[in-house]
PDB file of N, CA, C, O and CB in Angstrom:
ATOM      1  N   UNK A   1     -17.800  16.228 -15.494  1.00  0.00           N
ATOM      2  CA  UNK A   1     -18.402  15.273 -14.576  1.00  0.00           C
ATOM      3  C   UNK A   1     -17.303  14.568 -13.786  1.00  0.00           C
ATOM      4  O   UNK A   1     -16.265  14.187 -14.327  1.00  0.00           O
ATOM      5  CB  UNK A   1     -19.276  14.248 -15.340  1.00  0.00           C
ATOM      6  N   UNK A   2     -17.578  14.401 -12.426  1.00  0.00           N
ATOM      7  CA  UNK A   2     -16.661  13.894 -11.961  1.00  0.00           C
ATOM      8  C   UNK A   2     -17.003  12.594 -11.440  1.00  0.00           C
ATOM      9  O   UNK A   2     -17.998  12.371 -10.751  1.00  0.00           O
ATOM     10  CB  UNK A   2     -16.155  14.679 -11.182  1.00  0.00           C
ATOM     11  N   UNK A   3     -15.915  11.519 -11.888  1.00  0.00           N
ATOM     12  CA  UNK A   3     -16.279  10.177 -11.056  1.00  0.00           C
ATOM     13  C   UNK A   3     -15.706   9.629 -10.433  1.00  0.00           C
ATOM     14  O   UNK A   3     -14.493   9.439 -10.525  1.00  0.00           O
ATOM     15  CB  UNK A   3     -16.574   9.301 -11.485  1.00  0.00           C
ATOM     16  N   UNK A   4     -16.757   9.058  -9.284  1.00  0.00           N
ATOM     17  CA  UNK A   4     -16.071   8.452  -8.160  1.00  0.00           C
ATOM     18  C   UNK A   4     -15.710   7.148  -8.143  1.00  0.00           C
ATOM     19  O   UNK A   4     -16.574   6.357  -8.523  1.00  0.00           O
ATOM     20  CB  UNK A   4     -16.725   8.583  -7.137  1.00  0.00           C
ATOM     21  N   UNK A   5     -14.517   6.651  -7.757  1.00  0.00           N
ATOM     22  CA  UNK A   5     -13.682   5.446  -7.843  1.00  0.00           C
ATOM     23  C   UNK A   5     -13.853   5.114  -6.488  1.00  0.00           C
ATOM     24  O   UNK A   5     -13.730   5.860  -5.516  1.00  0.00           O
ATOM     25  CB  UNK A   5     -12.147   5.592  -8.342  1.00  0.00           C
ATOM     26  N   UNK A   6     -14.251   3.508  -6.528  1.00  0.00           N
ATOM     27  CA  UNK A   6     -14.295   3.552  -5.142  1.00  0.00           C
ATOM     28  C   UNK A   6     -13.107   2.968  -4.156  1.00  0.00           C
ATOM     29  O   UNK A   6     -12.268   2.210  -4.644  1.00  0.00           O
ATOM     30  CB  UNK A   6     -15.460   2.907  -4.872  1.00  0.00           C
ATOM     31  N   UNK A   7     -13.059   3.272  -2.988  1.00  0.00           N
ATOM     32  CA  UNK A   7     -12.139   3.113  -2.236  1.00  0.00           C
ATOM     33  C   UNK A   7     -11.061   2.369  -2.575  1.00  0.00           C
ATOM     34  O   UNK A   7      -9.950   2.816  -2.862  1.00  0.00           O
ATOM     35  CB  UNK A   7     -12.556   2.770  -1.326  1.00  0.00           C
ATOM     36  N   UNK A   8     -11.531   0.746  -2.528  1.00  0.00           N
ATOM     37  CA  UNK A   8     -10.799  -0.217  -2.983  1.00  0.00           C
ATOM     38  C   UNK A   8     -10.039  -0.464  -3.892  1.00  0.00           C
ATOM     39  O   UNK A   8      -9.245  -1.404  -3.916  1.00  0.00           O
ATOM     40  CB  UNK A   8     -11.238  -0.817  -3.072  1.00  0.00           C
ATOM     41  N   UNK A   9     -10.237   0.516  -4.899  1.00  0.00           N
ATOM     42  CA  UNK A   9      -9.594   0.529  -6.198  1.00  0.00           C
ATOM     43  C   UNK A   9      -7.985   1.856  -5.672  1.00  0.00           C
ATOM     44  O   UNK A   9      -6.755   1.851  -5.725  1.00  0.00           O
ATOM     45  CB  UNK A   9     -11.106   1.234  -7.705  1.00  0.00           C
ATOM     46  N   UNK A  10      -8.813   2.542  -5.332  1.00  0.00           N
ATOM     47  CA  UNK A  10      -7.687   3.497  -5.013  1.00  0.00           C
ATOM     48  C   UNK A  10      -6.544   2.911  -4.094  1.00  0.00           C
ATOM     49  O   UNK A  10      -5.401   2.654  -4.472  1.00  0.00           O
ATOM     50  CB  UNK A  10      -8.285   4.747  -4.307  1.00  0.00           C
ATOM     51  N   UNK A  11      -7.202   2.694  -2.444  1.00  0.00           N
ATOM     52  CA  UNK A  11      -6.150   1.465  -2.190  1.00  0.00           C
ATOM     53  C   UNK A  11      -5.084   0.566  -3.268  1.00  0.00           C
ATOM     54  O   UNK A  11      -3.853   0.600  -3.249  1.00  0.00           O
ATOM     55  CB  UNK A  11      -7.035   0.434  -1.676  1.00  0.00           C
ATOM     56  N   UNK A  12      -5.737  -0.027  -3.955  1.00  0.00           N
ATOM     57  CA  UNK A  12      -5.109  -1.230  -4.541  1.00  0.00           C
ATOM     58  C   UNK A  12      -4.001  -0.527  -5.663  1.00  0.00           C
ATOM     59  O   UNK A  12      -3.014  -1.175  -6.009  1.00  0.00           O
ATOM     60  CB  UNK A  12      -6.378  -2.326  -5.300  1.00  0.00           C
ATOM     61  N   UNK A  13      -4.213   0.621  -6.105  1.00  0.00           N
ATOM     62  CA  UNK A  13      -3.215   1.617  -6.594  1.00  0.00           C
ATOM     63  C   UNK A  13      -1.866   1.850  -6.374  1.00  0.00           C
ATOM     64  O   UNK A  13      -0.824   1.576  -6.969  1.00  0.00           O
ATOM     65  CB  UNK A  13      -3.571   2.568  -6.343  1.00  0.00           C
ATOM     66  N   UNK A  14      -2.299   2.669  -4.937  1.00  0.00           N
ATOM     67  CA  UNK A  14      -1.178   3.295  -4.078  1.00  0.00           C
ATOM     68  C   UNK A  14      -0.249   1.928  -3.669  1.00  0.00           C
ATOM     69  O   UNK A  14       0.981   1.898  -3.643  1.00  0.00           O
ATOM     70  CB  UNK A  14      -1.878   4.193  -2.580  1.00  0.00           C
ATOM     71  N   UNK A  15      -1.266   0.691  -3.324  1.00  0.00           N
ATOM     72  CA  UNK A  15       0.171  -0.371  -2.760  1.00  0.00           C
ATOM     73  C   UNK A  15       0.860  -0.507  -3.644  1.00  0.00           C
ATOM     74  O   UNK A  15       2.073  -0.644  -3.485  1.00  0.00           O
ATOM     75  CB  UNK A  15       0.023  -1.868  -2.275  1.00  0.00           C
ATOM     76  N   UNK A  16       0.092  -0.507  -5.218  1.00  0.00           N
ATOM     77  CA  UNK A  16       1.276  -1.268  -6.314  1.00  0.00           C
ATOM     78  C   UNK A  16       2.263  -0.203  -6.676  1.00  0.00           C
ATOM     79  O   UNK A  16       3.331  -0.553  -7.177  1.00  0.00           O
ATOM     80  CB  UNK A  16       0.575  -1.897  -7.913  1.00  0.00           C
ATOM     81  N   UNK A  17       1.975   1.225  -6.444  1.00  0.00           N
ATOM     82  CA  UNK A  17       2.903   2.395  -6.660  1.00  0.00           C
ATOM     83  C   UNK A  17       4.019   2.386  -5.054  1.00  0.00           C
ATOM     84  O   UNK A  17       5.207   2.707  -5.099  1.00  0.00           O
ATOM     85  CB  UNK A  17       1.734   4.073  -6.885  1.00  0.00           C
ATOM     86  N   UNK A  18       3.282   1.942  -3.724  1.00  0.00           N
ATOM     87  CA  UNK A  18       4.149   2.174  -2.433  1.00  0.00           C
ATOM     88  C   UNK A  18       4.977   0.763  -2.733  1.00  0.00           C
ATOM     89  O   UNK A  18       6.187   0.958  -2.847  1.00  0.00           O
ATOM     90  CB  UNK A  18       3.173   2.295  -0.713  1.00  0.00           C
ATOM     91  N   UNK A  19       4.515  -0.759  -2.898  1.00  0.00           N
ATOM     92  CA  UNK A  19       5.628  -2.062  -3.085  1.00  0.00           C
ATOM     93  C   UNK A  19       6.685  -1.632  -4.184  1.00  0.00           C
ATOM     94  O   UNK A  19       7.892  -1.858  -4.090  1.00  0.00           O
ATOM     95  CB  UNK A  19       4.807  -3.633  -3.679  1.00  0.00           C
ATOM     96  N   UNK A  20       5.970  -0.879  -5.404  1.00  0.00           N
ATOM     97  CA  UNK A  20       7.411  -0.930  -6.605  1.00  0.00           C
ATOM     98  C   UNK A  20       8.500  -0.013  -6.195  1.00  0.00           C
ATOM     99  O   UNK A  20       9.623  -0.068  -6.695  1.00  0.00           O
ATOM    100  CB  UNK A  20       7.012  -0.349  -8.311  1.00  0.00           C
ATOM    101  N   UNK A  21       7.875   1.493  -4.554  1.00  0.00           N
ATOM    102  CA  UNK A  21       9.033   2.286  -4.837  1.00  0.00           C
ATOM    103  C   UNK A  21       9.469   1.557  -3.455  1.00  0.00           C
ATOM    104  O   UNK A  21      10.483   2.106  -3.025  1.00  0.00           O
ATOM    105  CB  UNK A  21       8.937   4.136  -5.052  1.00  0.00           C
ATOM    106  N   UNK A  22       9.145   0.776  -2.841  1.00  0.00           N
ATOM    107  CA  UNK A  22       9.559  -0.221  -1.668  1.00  0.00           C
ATOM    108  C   UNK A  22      10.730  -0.658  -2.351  1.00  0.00           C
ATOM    109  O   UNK A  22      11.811  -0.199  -1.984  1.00  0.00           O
ATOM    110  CB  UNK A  22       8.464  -1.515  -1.208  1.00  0.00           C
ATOM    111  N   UNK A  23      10.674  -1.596  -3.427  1.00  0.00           N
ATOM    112  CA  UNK A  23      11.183  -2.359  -4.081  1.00  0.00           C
ATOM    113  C   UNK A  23      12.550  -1.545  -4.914  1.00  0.00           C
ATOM    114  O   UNK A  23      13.638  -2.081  -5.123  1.00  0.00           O
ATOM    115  CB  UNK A  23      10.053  -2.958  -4.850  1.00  0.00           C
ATOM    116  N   UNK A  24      12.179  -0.167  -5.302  1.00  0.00           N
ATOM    117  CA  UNK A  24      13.467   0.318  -5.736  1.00  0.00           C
ATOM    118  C   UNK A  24      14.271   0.732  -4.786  1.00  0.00           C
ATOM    119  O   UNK A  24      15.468   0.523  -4.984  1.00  0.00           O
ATOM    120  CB  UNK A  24      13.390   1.284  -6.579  1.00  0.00           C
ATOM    121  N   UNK A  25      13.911   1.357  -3.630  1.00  0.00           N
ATOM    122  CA  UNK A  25      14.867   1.961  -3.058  1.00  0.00           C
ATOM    123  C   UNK A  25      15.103   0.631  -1.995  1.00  0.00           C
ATOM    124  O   UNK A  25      16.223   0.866  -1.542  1.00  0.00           O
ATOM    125  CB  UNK A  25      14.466   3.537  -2.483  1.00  0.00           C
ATOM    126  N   UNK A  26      14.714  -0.404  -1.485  1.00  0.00           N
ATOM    127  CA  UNK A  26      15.425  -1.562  -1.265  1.00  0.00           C
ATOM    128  C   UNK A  26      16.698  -1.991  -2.328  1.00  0.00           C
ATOM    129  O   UNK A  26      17.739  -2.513  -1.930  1.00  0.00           O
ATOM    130  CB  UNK A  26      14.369  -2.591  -1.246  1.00  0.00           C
ATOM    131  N   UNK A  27      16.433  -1.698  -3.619  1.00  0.00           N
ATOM    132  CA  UNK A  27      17.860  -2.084  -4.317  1.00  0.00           C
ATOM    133  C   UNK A  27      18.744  -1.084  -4.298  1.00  0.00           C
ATOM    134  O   UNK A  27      19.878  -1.361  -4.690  1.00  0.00           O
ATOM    135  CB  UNK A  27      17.790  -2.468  -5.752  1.00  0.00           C
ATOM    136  N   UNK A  28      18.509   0.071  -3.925  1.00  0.00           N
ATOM    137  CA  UNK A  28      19.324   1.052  -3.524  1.00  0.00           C
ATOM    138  C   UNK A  28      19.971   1.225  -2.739  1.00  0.00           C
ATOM    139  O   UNK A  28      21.159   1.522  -2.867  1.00  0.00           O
ATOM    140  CB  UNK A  28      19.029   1.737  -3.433  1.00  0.00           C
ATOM    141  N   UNK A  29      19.332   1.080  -1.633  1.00  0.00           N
ATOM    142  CA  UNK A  29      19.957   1.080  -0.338  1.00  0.00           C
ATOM    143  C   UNK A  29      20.122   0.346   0.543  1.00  0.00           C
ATOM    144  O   UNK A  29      20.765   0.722   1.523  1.00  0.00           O
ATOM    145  CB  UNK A  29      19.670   1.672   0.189  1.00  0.00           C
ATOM    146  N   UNK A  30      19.431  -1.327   0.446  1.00  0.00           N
ATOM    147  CA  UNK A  30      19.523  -2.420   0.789  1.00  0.00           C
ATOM    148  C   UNK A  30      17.789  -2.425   2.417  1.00  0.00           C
ATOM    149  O   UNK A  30      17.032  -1.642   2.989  1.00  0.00           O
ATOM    150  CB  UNK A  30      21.550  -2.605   1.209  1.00  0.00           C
ATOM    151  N   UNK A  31      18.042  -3.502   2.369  1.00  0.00           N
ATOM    152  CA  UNK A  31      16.525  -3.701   3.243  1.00  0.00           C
ATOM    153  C   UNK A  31      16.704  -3.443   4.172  1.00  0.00           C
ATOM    154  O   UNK A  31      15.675  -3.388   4.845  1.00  0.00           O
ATOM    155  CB  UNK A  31      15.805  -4.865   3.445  1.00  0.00           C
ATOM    156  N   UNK A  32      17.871  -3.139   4.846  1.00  0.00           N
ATOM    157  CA  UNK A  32      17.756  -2.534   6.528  1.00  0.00           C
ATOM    158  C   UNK A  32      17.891  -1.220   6.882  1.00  0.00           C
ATOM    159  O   UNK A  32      17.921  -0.517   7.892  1.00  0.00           O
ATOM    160  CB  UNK A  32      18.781  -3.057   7.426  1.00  0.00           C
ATOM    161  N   UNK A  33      17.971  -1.127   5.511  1.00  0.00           N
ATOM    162  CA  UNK A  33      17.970   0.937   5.624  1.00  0.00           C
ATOM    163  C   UNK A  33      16.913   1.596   6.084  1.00  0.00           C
ATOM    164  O   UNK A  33      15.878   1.056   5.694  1.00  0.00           O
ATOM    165  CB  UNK A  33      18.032   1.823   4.168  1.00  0.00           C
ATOM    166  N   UNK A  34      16.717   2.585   6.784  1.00  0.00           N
ATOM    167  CA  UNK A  34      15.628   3.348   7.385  1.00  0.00           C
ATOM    168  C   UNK A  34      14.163   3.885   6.439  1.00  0.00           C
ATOM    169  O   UNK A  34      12.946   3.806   6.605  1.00  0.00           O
ATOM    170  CB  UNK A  34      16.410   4.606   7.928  1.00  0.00           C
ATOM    171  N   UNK A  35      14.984   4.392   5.505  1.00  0.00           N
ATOM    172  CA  UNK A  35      14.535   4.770   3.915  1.00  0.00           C
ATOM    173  C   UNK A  35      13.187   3.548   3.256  1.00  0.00           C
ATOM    174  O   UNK A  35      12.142   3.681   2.620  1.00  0.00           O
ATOM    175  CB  UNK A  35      16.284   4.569   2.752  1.00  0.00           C
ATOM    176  N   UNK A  36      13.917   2.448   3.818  1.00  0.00           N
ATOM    177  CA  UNK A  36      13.299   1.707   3.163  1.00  0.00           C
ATOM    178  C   UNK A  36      12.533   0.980   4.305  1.00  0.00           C
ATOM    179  O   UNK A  36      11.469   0.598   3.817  1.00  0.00           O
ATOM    180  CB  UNK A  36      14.134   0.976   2.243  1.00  0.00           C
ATOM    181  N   UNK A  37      12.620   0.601   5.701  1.00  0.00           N
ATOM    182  CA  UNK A  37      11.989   0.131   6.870  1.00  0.00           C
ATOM    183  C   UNK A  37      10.799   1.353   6.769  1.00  0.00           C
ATOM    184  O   UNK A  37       9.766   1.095   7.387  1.00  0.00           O
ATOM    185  CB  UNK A  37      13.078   0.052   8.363  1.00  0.00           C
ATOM    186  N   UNK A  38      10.838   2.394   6.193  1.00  0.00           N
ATOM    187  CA  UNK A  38       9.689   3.843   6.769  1.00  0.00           C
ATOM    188  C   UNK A  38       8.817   2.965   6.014  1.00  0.00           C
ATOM    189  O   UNK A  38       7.787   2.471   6.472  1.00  0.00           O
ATOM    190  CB  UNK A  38       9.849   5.940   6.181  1.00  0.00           C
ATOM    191  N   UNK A  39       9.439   2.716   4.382  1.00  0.00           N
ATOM    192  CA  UNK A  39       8.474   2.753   3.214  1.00  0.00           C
ATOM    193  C   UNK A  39       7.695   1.297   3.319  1.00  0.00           C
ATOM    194  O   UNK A  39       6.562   1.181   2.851  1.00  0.00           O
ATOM    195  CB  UNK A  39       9.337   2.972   1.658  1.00  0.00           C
ATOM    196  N   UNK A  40       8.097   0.644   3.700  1.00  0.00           N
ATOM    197  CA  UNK A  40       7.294  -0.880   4.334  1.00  0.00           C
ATOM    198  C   UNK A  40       6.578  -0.541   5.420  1.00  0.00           C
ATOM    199  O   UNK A  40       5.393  -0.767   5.173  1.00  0.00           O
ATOM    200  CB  UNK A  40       8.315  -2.172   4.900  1.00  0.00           C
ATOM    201  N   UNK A  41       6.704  -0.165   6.365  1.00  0.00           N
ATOM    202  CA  UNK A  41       5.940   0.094   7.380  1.00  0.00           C
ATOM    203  C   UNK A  41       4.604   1.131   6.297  1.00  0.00           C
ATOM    204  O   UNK A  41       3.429   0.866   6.547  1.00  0.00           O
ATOM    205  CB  UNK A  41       7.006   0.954   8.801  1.00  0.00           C
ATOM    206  N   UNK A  42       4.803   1.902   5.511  1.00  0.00           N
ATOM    207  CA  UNK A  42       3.917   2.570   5.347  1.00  0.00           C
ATOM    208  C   UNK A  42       2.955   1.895   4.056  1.00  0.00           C
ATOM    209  O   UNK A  42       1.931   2.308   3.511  1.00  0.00           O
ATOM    210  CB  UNK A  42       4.501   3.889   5.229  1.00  0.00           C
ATOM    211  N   UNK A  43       3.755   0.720   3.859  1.00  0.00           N
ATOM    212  CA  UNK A  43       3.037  -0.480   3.125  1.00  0.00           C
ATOM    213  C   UNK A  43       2.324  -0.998   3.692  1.00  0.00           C
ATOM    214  O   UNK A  43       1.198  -1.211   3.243  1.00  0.00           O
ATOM    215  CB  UNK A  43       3.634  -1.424   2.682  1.00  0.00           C
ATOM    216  N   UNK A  44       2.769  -1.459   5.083  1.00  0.00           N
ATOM    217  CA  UNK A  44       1.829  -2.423   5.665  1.00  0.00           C
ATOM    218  C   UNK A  44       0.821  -1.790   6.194  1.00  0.00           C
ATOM    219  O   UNK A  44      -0.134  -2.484   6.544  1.00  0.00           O
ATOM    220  CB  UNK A  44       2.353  -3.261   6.622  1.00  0.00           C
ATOM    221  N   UNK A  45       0.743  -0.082   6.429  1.00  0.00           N
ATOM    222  CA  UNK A  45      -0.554   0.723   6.846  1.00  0.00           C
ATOM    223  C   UNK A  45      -1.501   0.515   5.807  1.00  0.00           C
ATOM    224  O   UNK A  45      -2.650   0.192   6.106  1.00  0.00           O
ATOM    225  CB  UNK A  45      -0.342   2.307   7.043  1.00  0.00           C
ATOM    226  N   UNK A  46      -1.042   0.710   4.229  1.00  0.00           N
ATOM    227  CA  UNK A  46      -1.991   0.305   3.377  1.00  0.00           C
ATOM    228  C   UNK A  46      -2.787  -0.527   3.314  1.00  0.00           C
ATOM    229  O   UNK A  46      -4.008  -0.374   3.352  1.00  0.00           O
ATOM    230  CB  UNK A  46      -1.700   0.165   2.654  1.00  0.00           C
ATOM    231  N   UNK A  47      -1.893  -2.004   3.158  1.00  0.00           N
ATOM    232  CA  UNK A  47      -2.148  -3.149   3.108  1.00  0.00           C
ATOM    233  C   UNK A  47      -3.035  -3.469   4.282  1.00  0.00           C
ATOM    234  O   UNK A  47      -3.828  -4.362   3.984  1.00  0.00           O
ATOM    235  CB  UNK A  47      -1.022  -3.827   2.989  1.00  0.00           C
ATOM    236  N   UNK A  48      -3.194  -2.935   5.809  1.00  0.00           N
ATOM    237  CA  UNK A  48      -4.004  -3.170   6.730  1.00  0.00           C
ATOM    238  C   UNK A  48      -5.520  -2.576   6.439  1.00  0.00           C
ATOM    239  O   UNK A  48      -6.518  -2.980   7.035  1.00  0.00           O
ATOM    240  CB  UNK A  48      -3.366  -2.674   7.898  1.00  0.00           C
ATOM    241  N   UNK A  49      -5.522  -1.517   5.390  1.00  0.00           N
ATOM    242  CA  UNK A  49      -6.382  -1.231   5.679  1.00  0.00           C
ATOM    243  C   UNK A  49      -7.034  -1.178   3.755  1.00  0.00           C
ATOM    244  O   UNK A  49      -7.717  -0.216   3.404  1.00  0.00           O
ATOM    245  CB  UNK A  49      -6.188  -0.023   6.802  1.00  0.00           C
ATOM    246  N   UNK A  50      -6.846  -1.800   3.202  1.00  0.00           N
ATOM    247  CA  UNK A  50      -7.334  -2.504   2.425  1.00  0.00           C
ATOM    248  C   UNK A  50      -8.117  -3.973   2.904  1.00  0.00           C
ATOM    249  O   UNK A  50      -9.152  -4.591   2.652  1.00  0.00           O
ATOM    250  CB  UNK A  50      -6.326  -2.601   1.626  1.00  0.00           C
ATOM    251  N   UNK A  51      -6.980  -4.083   3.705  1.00  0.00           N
ATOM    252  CA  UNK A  51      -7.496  -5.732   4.780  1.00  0.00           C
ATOM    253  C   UNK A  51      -8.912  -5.290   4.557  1.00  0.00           C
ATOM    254  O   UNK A  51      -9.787  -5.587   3.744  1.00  0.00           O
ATOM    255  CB  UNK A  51      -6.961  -5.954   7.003  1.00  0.00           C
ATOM    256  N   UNK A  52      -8.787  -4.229   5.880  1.00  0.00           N
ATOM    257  CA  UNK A  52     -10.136  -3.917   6.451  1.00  0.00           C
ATOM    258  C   UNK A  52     -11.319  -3.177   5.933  1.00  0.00           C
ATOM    259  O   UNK A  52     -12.280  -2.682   6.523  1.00  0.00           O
ATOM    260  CB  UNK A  52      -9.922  -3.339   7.423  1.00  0.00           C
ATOM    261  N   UNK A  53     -10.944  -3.240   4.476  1.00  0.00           N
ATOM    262  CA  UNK A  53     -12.115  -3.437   3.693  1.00  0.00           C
ATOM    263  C   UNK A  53     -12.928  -4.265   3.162  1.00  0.00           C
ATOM    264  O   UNK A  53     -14.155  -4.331   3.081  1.00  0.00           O
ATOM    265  CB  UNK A  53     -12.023  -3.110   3.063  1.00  0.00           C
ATOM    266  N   UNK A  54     -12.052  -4.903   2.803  1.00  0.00           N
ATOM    267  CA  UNK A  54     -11.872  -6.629   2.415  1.00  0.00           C
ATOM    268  C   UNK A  54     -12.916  -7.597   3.567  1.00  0.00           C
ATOM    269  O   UNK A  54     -13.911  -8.311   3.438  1.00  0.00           O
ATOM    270  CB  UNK A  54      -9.828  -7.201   2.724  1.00  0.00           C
ATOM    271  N   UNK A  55     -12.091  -7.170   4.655  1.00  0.00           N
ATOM    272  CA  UNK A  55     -13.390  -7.817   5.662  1.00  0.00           C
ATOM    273  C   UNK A  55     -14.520  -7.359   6.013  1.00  0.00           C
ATOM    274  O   UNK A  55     -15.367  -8.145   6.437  1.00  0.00           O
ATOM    275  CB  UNK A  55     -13.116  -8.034   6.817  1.00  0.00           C
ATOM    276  N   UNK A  56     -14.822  -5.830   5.906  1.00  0.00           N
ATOM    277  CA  UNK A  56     -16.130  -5.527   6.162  1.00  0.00           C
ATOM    278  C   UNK A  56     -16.875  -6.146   4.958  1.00  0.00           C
ATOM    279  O   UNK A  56     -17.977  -6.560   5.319  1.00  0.00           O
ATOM    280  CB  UNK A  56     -16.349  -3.992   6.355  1.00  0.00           C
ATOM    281  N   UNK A  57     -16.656  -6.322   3.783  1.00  0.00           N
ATOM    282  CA  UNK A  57     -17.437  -6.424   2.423  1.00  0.00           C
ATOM    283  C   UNK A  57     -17.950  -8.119   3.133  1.00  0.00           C
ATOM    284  O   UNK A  57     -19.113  -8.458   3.350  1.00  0.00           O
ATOM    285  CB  UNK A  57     -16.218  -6.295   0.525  1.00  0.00           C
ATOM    286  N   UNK A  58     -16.681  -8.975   3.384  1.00  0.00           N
ATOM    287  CA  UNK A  58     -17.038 -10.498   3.395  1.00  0.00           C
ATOM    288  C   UNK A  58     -18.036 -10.699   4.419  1.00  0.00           C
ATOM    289  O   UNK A  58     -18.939 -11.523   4.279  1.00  0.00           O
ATOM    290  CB  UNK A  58     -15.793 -11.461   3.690  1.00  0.00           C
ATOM    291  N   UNK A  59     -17.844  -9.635   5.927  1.00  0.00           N
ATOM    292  CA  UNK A  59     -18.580  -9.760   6.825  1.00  0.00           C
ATOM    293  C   UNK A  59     -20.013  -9.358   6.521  1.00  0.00           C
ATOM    294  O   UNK A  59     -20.805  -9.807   7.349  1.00  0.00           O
ATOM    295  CB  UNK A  59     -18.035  -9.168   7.778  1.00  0.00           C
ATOM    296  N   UNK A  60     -20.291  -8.984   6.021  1.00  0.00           N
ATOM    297  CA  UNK A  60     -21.753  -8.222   5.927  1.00  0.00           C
ATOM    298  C   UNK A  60     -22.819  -9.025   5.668  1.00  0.00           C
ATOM    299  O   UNK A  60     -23.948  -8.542   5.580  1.00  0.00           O
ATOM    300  CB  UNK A  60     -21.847  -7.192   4.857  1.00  0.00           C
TER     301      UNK A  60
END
């Protein structure tokens, strides 16, 4: 049987797995590194669109 998780949960996953490897390779390579500017930027795609779940639920 397969079960479905819903969106929000999965979101809320991936940020805490995309901030911790944010967070390592910032101590690696320091915060202005490219490496690590990709991996924030591809945080904040998450994080936007968790937003925008967040607000359709409140809006409704």
């Amino acid at each position: 049987m397969v079960k479905i998780v819903p969106k929000k949960r999965v979101l809320s996953v991936l940020i805490r797995f995309k901030r911790n490897d944010m967070y390592m390779k910032a101590k690696r390579f320091g915060l202005s590194h490219p490496i690590v500017v990709a991996c924030s930027q591809e945080l904040d795609t998450l994080l936007n669109r968790y937003q925008g779940i967040t607000n359709k639920v409140i809006n409704v």
